[in-house]
N, C-alpha and C positions, 0 to 999 in steps of 0.2 A: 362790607355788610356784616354785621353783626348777627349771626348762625340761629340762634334762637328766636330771631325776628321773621327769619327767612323760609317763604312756606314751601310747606314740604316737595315741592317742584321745583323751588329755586336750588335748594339744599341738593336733591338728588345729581339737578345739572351741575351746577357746582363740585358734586365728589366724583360726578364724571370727567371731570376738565385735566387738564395736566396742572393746575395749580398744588401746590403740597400742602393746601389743607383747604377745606375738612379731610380729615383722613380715618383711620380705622377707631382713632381715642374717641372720636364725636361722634362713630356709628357706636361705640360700646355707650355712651351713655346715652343715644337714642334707645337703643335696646334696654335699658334699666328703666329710660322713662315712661316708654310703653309698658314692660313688665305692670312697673306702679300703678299706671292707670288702668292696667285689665283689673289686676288685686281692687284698688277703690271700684269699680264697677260690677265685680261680682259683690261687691261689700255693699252697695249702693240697691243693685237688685235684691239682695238680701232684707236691706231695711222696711222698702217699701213691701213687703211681702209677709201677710198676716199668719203664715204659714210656718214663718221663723222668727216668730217674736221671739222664742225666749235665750235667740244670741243677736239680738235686732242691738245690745248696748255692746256687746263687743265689737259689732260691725262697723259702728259707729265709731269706735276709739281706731279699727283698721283705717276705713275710710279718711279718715281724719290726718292721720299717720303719712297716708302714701297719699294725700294730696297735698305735699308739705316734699313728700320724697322727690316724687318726679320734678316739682321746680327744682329740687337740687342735681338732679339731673341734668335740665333744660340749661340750668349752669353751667354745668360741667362741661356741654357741648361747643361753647361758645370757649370755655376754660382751657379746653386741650387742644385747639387750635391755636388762642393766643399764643400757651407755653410754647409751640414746636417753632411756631415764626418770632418767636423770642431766641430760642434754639439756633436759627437757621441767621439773625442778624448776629448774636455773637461770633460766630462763623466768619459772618465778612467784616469783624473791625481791623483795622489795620494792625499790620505786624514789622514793620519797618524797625523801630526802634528795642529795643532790650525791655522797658518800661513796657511800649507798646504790645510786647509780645506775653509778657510776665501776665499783664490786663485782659488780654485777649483770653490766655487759659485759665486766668480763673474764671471768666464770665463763661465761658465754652462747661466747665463743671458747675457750674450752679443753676443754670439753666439747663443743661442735661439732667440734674438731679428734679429739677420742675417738669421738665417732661416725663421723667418715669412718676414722680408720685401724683401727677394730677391721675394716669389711668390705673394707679393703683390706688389710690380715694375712690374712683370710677367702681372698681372691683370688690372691695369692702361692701360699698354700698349695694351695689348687687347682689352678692351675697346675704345681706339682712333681710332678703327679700323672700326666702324661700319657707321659711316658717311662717309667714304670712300668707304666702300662697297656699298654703297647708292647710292652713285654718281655713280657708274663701272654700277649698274644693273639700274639705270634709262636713265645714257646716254652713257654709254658704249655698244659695237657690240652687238646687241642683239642672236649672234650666242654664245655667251660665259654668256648668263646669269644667266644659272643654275652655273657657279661658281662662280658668286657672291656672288649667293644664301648658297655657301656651303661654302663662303670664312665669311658668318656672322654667319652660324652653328658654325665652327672650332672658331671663335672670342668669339662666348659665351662659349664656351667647355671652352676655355682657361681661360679665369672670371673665371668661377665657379669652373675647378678643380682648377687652383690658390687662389685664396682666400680659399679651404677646407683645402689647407695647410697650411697658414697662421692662419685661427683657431685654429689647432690641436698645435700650438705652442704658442698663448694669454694664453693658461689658462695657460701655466708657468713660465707668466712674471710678476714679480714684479711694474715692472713701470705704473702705474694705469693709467697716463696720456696717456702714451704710447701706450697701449692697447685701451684706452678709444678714438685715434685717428684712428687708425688703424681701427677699430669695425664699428665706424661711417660713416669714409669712403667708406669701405665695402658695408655698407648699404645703402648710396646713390644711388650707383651703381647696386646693387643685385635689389632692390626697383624694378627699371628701367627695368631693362633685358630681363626677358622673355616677356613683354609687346611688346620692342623695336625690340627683332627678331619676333615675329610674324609681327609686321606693316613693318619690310623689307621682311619677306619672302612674305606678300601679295602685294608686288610690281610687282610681273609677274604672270599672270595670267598662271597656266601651267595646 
């Protein structure tokens, strides 16, 4: 079953199962795609609202934006499961022969390097997510600003369990550089984070 087809009940039972995926990369990009879609609907209740014409055309370029983001989300979902059962059959190719085994490790690191950056793409793109939210909860309908509020919760969730994925697969990559990019990026962003949702969530006085 292909995960972005799967509705939200099938999906739930599914990450309940002992099968190894969906697992925590599809719950981070379920979490960015919600993010998105709370953003475009306080953008959406914005538009239609004569009370906020005069950012009724920037609402318009958000909305527009993050119903464009979340399909890439809705991607991703179906994306980081493929990567880890890509992961998990390199695993089982045979190792009998010198050839066979030579094959096997390289497909074992190139497929682990697919696992770590599908949920670090996951996490990038979450990230982009919070100056947007920014904007929906300082000049968007102020009837919808608690989901701003919960659309820069759901945006950090997505960070943080994405990039915990992407760690649990550095420590088994040979590429030092690789790693050593990956890590630092990370850290730019992690640095930032909880700082940056607490200074939005104190955007509304509630």
């Amino acid at each position: 079953m292909e995960l972005h087809n799967a509705s939200v009940l099938d999906f739930i039972r599914d990450l309940g199962s002992s099968a190894p995926a969906p697992g925590g990369g599809s719950v981070a990009a379920i979490n960015g795609a919600t993010a998105a879609a709370l953003i475009e609907m306080v953008a959406n209740l914005t538009i239609g609202n004569a009370k906020y014409e005069a950012v009724h055309e920037e609402m318009k370029s958000i909305q527009e934006a993050m119903c464009q983001v979340k399909e890439e989300f809705v991607y991703y979902i179906n994306k980081d499961s493929a990567a880890f059962m890509e992961l998990m059959g390199a695993f089982k190719l045979p190792k009998e022969t010198e050839e066979e085994k030579t094959f096997r490790k390289t497909e074992i690191q190139r497929t682990t390097k697919q696992a770590a950056l599908v949920p670090y793409e996951i996490g990038k793109l979450a990230y982009t997510l919070l100056p947007l939210a920014e904007t929906v909860i300082v000049k968007g309908n102020a009837n919808a600003i608690t989901d701003g509020m919960i659309a820069v919760i759901n945006a950090k969730a997505a960070v943080k369990s994405a990039f915990l994925n992407v760690k649990i697969n550095l420590g088994s990559i040979q590429d030092a550089e690789f790693v050593k990019q990956l890590a630092h990026s990370m850290e730019e962003i992690e640095s930032v984070l909880d700082t940056e949702e607490q200074r939005l969530l104190g955007l509304a006085k509630l």
